[in-house]
Every structure is written in structure tokens, then in C-alpha cells.
Backbone as XML, in Angstrom:
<?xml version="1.0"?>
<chain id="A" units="angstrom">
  <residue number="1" name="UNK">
    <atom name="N" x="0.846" y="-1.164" z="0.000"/>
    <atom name="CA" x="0.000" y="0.000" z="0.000"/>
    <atom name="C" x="0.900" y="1.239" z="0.000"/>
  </residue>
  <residue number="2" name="UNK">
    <atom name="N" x="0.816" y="2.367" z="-0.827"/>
    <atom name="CA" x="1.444" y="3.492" z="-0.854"/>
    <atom name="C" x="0.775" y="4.381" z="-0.246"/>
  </residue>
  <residue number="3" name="UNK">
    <atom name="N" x="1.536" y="5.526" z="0.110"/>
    <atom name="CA" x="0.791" y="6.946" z="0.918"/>
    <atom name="C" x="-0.468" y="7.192" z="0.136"/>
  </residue>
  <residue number="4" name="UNK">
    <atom name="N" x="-1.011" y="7.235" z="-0.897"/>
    <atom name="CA" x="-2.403" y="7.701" z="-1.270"/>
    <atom name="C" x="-3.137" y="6.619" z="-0.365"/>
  </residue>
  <residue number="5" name="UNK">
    <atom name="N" x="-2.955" y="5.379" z="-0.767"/>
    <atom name="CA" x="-4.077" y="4.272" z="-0.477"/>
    <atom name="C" x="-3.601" y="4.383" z="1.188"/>
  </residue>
  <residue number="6" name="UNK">
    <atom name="N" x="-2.836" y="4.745" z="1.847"/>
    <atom name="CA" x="-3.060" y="4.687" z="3.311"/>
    <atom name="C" x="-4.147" y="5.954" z="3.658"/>
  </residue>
  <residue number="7" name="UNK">
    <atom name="N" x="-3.437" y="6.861" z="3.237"/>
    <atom name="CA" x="-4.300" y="8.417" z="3.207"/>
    <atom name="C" x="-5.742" y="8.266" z="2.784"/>
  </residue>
  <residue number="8" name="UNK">
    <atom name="N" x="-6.290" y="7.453" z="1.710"/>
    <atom name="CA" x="-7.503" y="7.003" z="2.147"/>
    <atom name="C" x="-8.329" y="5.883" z="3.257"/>
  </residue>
  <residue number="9" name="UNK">
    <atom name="N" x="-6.579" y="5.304" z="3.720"/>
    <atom name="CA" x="-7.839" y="4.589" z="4.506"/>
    <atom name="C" x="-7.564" y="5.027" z="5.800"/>
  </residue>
  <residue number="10" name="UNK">
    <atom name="N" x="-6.914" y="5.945" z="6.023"/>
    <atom name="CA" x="-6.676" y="6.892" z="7.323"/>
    <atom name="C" x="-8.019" y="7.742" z="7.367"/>
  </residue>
  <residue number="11" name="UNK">
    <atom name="N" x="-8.572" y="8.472" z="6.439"/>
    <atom name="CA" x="-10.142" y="8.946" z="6.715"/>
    <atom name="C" x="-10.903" y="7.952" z="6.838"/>
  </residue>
  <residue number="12" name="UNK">
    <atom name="N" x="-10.861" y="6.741" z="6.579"/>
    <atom name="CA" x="-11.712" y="5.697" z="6.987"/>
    <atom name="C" x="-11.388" y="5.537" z="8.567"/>
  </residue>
  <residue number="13" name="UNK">
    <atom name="N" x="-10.532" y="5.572" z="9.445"/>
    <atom name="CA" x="-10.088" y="4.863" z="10.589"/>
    <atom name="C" x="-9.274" y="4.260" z="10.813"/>
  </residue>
  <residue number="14" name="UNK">
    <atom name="N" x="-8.333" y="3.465" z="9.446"/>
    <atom name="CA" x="-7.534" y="2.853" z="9.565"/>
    <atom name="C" x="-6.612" y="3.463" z="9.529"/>
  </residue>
  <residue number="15" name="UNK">
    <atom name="N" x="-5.762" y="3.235" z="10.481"/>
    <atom name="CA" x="-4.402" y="3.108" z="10.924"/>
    <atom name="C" x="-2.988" y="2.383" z="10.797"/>
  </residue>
  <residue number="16" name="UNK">
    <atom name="N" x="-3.440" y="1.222" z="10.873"/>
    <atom name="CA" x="-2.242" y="0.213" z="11.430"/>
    <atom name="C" x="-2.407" y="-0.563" z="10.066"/>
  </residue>
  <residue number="17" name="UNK">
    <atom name="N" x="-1.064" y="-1.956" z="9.897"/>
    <atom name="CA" x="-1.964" y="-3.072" z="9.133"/>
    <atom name="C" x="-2.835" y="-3.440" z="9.853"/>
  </residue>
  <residue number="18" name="UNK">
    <atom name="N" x="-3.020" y="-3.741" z="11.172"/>
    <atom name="CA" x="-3.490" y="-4.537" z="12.034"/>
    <atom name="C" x="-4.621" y="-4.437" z="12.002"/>
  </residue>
  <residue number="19" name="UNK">
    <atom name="N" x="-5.205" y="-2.944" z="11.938"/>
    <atom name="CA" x="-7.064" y="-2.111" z="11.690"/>
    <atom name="C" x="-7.426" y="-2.708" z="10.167"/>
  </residue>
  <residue number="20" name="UNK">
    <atom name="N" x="-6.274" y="-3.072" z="9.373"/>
    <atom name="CA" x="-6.750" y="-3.405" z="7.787"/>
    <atom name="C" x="-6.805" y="-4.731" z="8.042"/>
  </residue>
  <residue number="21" name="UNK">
    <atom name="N" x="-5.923" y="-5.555" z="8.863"/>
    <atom name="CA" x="-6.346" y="-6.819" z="8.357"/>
    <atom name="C" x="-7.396" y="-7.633" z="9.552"/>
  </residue>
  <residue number="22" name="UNK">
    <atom name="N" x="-8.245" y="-6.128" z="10.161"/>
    <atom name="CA" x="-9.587" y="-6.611" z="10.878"/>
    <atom name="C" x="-10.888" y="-6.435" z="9.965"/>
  </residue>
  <residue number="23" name="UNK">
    <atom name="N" x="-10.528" y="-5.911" z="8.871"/>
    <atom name="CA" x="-11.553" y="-5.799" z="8.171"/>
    <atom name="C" x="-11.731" y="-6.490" z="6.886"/>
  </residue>
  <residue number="24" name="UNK">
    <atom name="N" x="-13.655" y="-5.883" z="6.734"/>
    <atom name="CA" x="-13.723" y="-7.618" z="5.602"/>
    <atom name="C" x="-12.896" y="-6.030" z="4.131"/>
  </residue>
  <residue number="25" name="UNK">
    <atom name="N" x="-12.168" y="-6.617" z="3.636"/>
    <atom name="CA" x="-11.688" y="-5.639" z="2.148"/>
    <atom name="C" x="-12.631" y="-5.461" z="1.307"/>
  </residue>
  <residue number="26" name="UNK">
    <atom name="N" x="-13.767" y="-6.338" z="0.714"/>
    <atom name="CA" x="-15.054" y="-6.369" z="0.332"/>
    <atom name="C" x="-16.203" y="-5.005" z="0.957"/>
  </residue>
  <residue number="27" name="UNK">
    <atom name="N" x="-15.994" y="-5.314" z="2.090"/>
    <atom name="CA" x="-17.165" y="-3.506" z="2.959"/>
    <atom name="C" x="-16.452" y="-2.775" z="2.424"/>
  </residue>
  <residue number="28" name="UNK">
    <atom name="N" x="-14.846" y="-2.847" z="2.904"/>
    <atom name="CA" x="-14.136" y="-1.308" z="2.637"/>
    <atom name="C" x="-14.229" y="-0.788" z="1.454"/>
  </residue>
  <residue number="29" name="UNK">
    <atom name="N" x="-13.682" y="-1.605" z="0.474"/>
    <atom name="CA" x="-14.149" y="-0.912" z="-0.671"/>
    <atom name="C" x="-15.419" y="-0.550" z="-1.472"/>
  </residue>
  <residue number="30" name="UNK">
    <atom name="N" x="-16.382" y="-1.055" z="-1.204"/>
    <atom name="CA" x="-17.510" y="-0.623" z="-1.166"/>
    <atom name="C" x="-17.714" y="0.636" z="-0.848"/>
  </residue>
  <residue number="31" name="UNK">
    <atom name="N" x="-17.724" y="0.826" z="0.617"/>
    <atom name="CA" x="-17.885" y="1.870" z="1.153"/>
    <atom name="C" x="-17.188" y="3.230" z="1.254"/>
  </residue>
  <residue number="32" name="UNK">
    <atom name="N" x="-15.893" y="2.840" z="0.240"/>
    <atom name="CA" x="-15.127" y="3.892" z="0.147"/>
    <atom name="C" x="-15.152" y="4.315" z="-1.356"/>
  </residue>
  <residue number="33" name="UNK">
    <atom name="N" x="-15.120" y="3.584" z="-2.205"/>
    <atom name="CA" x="-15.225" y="3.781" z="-3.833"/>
    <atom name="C" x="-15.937" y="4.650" z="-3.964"/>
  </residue>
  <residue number="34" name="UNK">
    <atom name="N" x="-17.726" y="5.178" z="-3.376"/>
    <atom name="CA" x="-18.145" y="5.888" z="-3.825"/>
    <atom name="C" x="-17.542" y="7.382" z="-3.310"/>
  </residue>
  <residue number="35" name="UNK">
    <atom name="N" x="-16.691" y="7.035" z="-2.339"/>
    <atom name="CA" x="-16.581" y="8.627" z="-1.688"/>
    <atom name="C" x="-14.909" y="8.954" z="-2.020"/>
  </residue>
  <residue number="36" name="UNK">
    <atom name="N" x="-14.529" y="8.398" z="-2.905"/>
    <atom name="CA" x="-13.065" y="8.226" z="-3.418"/>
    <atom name="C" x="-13.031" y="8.701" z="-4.614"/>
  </residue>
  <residue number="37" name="UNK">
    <atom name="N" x="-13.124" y="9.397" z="-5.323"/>
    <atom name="CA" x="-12.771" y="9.952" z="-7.129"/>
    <atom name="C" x="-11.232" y="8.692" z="-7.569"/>
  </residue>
  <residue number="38" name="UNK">
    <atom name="N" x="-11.815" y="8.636" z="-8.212"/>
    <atom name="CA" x="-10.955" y="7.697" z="-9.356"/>
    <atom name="C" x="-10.534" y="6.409" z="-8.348"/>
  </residue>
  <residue number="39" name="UNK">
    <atom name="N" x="-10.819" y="5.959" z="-7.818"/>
    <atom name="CA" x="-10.419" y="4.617" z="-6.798"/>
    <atom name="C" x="-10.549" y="3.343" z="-8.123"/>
  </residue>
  <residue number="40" name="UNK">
    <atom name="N" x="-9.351" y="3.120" z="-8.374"/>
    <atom name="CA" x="-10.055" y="1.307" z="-9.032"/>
    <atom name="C" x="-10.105" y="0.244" z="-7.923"/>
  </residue>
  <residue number="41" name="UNK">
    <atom name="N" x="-10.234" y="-0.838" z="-8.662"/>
    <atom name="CA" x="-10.432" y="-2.016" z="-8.765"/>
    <atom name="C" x="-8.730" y="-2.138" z="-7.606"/>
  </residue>
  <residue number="42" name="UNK">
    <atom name="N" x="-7.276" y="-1.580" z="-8.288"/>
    <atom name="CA" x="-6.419" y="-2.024" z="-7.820"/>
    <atom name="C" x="-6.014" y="-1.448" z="-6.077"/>
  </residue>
  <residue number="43" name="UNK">
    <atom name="N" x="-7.122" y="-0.507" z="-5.615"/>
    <atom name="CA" x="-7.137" y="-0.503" z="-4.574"/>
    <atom name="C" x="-7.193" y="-1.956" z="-3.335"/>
  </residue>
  <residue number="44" name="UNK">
    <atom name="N" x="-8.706" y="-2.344" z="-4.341"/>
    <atom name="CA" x="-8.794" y="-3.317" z="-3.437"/>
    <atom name="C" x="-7.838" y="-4.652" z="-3.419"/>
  </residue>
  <residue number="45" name="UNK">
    <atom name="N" x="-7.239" y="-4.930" z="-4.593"/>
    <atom name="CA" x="-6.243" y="-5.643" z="-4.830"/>
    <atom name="C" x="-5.263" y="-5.389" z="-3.648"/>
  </residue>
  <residue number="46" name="UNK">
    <atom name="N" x="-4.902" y="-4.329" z="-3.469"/>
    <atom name="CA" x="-4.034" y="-3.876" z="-2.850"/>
    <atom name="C" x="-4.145" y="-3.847" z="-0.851"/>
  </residue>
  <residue number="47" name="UNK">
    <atom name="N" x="-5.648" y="-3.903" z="-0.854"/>
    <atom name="CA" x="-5.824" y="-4.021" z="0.363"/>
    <atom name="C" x="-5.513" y="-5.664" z="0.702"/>
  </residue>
  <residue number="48" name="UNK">
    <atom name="N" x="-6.265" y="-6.635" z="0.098"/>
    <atom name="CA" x="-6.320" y="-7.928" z="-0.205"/>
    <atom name="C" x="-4.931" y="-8.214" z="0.290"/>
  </residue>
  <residue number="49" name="UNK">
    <atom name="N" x="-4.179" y="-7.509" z="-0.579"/>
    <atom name="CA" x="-2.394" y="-8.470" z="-0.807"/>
    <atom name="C" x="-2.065" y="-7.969" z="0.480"/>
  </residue>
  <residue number="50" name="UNK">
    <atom name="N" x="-2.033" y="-6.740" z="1.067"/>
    <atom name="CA" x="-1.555" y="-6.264" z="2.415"/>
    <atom name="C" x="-2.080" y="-7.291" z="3.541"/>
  </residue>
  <residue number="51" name="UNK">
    <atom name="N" x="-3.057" y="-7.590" z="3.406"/>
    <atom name="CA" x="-3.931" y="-8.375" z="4.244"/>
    <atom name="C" x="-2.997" y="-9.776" z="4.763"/>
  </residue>
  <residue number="52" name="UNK">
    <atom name="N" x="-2.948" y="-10.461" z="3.344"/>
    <atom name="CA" x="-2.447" y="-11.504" z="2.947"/>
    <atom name="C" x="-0.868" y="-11.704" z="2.957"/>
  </residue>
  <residue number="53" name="UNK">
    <atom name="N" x="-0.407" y="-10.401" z="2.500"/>
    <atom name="CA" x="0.625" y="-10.381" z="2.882"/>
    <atom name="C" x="1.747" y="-10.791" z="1.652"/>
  </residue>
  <residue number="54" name="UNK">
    <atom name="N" x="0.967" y="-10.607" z="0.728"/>
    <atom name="CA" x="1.552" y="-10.161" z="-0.551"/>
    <atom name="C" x="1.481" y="-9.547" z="-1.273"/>
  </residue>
  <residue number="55" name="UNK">
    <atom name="N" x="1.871" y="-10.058" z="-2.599"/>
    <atom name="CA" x="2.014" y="-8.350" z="-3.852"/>
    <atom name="C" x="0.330" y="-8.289" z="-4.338"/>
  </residue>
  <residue number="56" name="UNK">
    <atom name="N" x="0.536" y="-7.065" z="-4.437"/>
    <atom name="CA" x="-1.250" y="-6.666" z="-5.581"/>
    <atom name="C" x="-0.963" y="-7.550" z="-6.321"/>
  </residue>
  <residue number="57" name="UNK">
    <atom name="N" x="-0.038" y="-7.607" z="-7.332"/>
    <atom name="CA" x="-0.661" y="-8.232" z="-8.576"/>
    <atom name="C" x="-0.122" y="-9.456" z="-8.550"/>
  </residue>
  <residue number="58" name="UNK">
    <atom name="N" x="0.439" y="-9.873" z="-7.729"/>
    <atom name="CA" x="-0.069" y="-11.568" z="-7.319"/>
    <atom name="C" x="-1.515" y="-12.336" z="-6.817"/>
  </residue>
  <residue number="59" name="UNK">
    <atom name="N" x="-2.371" y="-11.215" z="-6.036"/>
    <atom name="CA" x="-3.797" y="-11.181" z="-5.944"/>
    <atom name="C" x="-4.755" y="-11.101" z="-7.734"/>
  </residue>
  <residue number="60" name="UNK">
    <atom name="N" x="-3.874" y="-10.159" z="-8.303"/>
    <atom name="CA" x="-4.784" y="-9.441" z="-9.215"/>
    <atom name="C" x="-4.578" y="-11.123" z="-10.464"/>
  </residue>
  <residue number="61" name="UNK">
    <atom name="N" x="-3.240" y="-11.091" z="-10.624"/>
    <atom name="CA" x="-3.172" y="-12.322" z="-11.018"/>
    <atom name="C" x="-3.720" y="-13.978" z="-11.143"/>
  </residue>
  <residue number="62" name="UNK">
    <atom name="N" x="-3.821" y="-14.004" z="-9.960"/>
    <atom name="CA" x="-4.383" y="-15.235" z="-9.477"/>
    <atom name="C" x="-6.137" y="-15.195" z="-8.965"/>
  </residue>
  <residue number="63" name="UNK">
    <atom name="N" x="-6.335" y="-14.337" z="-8.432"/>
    <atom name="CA" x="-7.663" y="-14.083" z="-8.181"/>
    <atom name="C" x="-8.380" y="-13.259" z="-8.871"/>
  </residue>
  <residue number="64" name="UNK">
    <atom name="N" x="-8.241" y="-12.685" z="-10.165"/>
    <atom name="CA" x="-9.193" y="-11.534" z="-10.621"/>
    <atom name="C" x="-10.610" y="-11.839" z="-10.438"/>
  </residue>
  <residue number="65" name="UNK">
    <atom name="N" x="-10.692" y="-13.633" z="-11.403"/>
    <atom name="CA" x="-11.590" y="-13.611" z="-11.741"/>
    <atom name="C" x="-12.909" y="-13.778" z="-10.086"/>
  </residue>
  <residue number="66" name="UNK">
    <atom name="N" x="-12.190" y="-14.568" z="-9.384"/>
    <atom name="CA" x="-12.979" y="-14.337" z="-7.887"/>
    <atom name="C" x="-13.363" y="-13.457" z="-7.374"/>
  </residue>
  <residue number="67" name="UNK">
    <atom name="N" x="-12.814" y="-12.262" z="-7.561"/>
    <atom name="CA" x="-12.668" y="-11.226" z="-6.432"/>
    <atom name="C" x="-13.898" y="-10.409" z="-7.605"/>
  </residue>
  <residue number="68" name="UNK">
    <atom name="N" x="-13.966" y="-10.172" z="-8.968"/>
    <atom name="CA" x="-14.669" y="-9.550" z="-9.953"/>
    <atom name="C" x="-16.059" y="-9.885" z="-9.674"/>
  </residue>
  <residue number="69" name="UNK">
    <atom name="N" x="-16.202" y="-11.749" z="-9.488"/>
    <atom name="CA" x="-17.780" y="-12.296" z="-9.167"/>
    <atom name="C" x="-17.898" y="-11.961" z="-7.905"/>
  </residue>
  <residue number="70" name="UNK">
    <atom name="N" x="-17.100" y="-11.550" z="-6.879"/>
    <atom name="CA" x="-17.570" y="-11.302" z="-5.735"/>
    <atom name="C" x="-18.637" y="-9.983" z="-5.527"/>
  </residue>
  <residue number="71" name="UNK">
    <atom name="N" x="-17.525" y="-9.076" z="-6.325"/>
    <atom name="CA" x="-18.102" y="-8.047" z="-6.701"/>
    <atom name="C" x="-19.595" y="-7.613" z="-7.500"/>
  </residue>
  <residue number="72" name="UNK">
    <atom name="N" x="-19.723" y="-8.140" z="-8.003"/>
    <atom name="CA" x="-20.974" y="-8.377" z="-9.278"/>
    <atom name="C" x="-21.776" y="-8.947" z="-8.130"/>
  </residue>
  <residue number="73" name="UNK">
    <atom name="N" x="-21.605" y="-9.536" z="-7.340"/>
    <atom name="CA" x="-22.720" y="-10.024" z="-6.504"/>
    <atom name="C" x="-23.258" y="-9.242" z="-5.458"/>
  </residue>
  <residue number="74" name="UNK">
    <atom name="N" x="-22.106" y="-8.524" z="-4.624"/>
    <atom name="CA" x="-22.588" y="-7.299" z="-4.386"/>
    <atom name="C" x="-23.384" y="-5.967" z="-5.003"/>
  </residue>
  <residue number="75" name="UNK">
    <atom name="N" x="-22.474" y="-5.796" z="-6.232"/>
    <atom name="CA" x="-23.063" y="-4.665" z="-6.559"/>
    <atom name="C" x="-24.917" y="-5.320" z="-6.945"/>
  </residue>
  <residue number="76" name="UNK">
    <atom name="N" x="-24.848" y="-6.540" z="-7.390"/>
    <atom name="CA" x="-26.139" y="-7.106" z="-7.754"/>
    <atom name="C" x="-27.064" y="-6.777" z="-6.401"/>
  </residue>
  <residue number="77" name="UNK">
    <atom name="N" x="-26.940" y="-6.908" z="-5.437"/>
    <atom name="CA" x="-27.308" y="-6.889" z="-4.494"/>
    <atom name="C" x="-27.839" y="-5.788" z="-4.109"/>
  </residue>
  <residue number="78" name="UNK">
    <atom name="N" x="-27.040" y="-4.756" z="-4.133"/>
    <atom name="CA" x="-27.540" y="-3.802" z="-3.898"/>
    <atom name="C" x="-28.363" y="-2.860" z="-4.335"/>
  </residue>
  <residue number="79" name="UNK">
    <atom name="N" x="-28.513" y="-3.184" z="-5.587"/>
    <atom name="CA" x="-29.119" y="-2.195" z="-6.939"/>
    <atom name="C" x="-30.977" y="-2.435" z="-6.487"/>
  </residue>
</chain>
């Protein structure tokens, strides 16, 4: 995670890794995308790999297609 993506999740509350890897990455980005201008997709990648404890695009790599239907099911959800 670089200073932007902390700096957004410092107005969220988060702090530490420790506050990121209490949370589901799925809410967060949700709940932050809409109040974020230009936020992609590789945010949440990025929260994911911190979590996990590896690279974004070893997440983005290996999981796109999971993490994309996860998504679609939410956003389905909510509409």
C-alpha cells in the first residue's frame, strides 16, 4: 500500500496493518469507492495483498476472476 491508499484509509479509521487486516476488504471498498474519485479495482487488490501479505498483482493475477464475481454479486445486491 502506498501513501495515497493509506491516506484514504486513514479517513476511513484505519491506521495500522493490524485495523486493515480486521476488516472484511469487500465492505471497505464498497464503502469507500463511492466517496473516493478515481479509486479502481487495484485498490482493493491492494488491500487484499496487504492483508495476505503479498504483492497486488499476485492477488490481481491469481484471483481476478474471484474477487470480480464477488463483486458483481454485491453490486447485484444492492441495486
Amino acid at each position: 500500500m502506498g501513501p495515497k491508499s493509506w491516506a484514504v484509509l486513514e479517513r476511513a479509521g484505519i491506521r495500522s496493518l493490524d485495523e486493515l487486516k480486521a476488516v472484511d476488504a469487500f465492505a471497505l471498498y464498497a464503502r469507500l469507492k463511492p466517496l473516493t474519485p478515481g479509486m479502481s479495482i487495484n485498490f482493493l487488490y491492494g488491500v487484499l495483498a496487504a492483508q495476505e501479505g503479498t504483492h497486488w498483482l499476485t492477488v490481481q493475477r491469481e484471483r481476478r476472476t474471484e474477487i470480480l464475481l464477488r463483486l458483481d454479486g454485491m453490486w447485484s445486491r444492492s441495486s
